[in-house]
Structures are given as C-alpha cells and as structure tokens.
Phi, psi and omega in degrees: 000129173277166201241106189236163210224105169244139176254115170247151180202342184206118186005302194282333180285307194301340177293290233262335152256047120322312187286337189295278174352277173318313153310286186291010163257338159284313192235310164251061173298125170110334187253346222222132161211152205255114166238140209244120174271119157260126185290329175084010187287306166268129185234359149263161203308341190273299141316358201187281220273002173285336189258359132324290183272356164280307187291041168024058181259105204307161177322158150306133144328264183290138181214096193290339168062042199274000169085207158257202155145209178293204149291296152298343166285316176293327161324273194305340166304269170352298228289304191306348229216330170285278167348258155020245203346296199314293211295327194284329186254347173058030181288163196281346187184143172250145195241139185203142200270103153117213195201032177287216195253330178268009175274296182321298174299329185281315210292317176296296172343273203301319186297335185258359149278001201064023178279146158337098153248133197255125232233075206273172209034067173270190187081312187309135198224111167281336180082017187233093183269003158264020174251107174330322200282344175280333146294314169291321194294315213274319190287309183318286181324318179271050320100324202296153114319297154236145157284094156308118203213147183252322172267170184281329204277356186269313184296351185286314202283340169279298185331293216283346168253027142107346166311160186230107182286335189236062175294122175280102152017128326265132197302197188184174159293263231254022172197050174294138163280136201233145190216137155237103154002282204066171050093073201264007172278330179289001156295318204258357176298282160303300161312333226238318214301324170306322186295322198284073165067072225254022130229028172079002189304306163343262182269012154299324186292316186278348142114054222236008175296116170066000188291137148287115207221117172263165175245115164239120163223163216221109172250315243256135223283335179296330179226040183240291151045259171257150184264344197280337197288309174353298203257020192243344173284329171289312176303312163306323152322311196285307201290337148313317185269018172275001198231310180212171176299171172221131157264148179165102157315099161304106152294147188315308192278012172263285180300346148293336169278333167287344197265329171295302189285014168010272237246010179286124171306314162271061109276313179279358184279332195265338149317350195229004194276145187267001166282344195247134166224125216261174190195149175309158191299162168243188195275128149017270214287326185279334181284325170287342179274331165285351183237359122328317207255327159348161132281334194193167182224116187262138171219187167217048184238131166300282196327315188305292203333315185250012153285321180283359156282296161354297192237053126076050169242125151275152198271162136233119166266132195273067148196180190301315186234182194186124174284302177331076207266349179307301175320290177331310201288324156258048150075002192263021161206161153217150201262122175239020147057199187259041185266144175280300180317306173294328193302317191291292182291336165296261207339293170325288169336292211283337214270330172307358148082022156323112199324116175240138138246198183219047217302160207270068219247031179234004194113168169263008181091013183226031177289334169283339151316328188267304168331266175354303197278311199302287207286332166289345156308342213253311162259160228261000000 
C-alpha cells in the first residue's frame, strides 16, 4: 500500500481534496492510503472546517493551526510543522493543490526530505510575479515529481520551462512526470451539484427564491489592501447593483477591510446599498447553489472563475491577469482588473445576452481517478 501524505490548508485546497478523498474510498481502499495534514492557513470556522463535513472529508491526522500571520511567518511555521509529519509518518509522496503558502511549505518541506512531491494544478501561469501565488505555483512546480496539469494551456506553460510531457519511468525531482488531467473541481462539481440545496432552502432564507441575482466575491489581499483597488471594486459593485441585486459572501479579511475603511465614500455606499447583500462566507454546497442560481458571477477567486463556467454563469474577474486563461480567451469571462468603468461595461455585455457554448475545456470529471491510478503507477 502507498502512503500519501496531502496538505490542505485554505478553502479551495480542502475542496479539491474532497475528490481525492473520495476516490480512494470508493475505488482504491487496500492500495492507496491518506493521510491529511491541515495547516490551519484558513482558520476561521466557516472558512475550513464546514467544508470537512459538508464534502465527507475524513478528520485531518495533523492540524498545525499555524493562524495568520505574514508570508514569511506562516511559511516557516508550515515548513517546521510539515518537516515533522513527513519524518514521522514516511510517505511514499506528499501530495499537494494550487498555489497557496501551504502548497509552498509541503512542496519545500518534501523536496528537502527527498520525498516525491505531487502537484496537482500545476502548469498554471498568470505571467504576474508580483501575486504571491504565482511565486508558489512556479516553485511548486519545479520541485515536483509529478505534475498534474488540468488544461491543455498548463501543459503548453510547462513545455516552455523546459518539463518534458512525454518524460517516461522512472520519474524523480530531475526526471519529473507530466500528465494532463483535467480538472478535479470539475469532479467534484458535478459529484456535488444535486446536493446544493436541492429544495431551495438555502435561498428561500436568504430570501432569494426566484430572485435574479448576480454573485460576487472578493479575497485576494491585492485587493482587500489596497484602498484604491478596494474602493474602485465597491464602486463597481454599487453601480451594478442600480441594475440588479448582489449577493456577496464576505471573507474575513474582505470584511476587516471594509469595516477599516468604513467612512472611505464608495466603501460606505456599498455598506449601506440596499441592493447589496452581504452574507457570511459560504459553504462548498452553498456556494454551488448560489452560483446556479446566479446570472452572472464578479470574484477575484481562480475557484469560483471555474466554477461559475462548470455551470455555464459567465465571470467578471477583479484582476489583471487570470491563470484560467481558457475561460478568458473564449469569451465566457473578462478581466475588468479593479476599474468601476470595465466592471460596468463586462456587466452590459454578458447582460445583452452573447451567444455561448461551453466547450469541455476541464475534462470529463474523472481526474481524481486518473491521479489515483497514475500515483500507484508511479510510485516505487
């Protein structure tokens, strides 16, 4: 039996190895075993541990609770706390998601124990290296064993640093394997979507039974931050909401920043718009019923961007660049960075109703299978 060793650490990673999880409880239970370390990098309750228990995600072994703090403080909290695991538990591989602070501490932690580390969404490139996350995705990646690539466009961004797609057995850190995938949200996507509030409760509470609703959210420290992006993502918000409702689940560190800047003039309008509603983060399951139920979705979230494609919503994204580039490149989302001016004409757009299809451009949904199988193959 291989031993994998997975590191979660921030909503979109605790989602996504939901599929792994699930895989190997369905299909290879005797071959294949999970041990789930949590970092504690989302630490409120709301953030992390609801979506253990909506998505049937076994308990974490390990829960390093390393908090908030800086870049470099939270890292080396991780790195020391990771290092730990690996010497105590001896996996055959740490297997680890995205490109957060805790994808970066497992991937150094394991490379510098010589374990196999495995990189699920690799490839991804915004080409913007002043986004912390574009620094960890890049490190991650070279570092790697395996590669996981969800698009065709990640494997093209590995060809080009020099990875070899058709590299053979046996891999290594200096002979890595690179595979394309698809898409393990869109397993989970798919696995989930019946569940999400399948008599309406959800949003009958909020009072949104029939409502025409866009969904918006907003995390990312470039633009929780900065005040100008801040307040130019509120403006675009209100005057949006002169057209239609806004729903939007506030992340914490979205809400110390509205609650610092108060009295900032498009910060209080949008505190204060009777269109706008704002609601506690949500849940996986809650968040897929809002964004079913949606016209349309504004995030500065990579996860949403492909979820609200999953189910066939077009995005405006509050940012420069988008490693999704696919979404972007065929027309079903646009980057309207944090200007009030794009936000408004992308709203117009998508609302004139432009012709889509929805081209398969994540998979067939069966990418945690294709992990699975690949890593009993893989490892020695």
């Amino acid at each position: 039996m291989k031993r994998i060793l997975t590191v979660v650490g921030a909503r979109p990673q605790i989602i996504k190895a939901s599929a792994i999880s699930r895989a190997i409880r369905e299909s290879f239970t005797g071959r294949l075993e999970e041990i789930i370390l949590h970092t504690g990098q989302h630490y409120d309750l709301n953030m992390s541990e609801v979506f253990f228990r909506e998505m049937d995600i076994p308990a974490p072994h390990i829960h390093l609770e390393v908090g908030s703090g800086s870049h470099a403080v939270q890292t080396a909290r991780m790195l020391e706390g990771i290092e730990s695991a690996i010497t105590e538990y001896t996996p055959d591989a740490v297997l680890v998601y995205g490109d957060t602070n805790s994808t970066l501490a497992a991937a150094l932690a394991a490379a510098k124990l010589h374990t196999p580390v495995v990189h699920v969404e690799a490839g991804l490139r915004s080409f913007d290296k002043r986004m912390p996350e574009e620094i960890n995705r890049i490190t991650c990646d070279h570092v790697s064993t395996l590669l996981f690539t969800p698009t065709a466009a990640g494997l093209t961004n590995l060809a080009n640093e020099g990875f070899d797609p058709a590299c053979t057995r046996p891999w290594n850190i200096n002979h890595p394997g690179v595979f394309h995938c698809g898409d393990i949200m869109l397993d989970n996507t798919l696995h989930f979507a019946e569940q999400a509030d399948p008599e309406g409760d959800f949003l009958r509470s909020l009072g949104l039974d029939g409502t025409a609703f866009l969904l918006t959210t907003v995390h990312r420290d470039s633009n929780t931050d900065d005040l100008t992006r801040l307040s130019g993502i509120c403006e675009g918000l209100c005057r949006i909401a002169g057209h239609t409702s806004v729903v939007f689940p506030v992340h914490p560190r979205t809400r110390q920043a509205l609650e610092r800047h108060a009295e900032h003039p498009d910060v209080f309008r949008l505190l204060h718009h009777e269109r706008i509603m704002r609601i506690p983060p949500a849940s996986f399951l809650e968040m897929i019923a809002l964004e079913r139920a949606c016209t349309m979705v504004i995030t500065d979230s990579g996860g949403v961007q492909k979820e609200a494609f999953f189910l066939r919503k077009p995005g405006i994204v509050l940012r420069p660049h988008t490693e999704w580039i696919e979404i972007a490149e065929s027309g079903h989302a646009v980057l309207a960075d944090a200007d009030p001016d794009a936000m408004v004409r992308a709203y117009h757009h998508f609302q004139s109703g432009p012709a889509f299809t929805w081209p398969p451009l994540f998979g067939d949904g069966r990418a945690a299978h294709f992990i699975c199988t690949t890593l009993l193959e893989a490892l020695p």
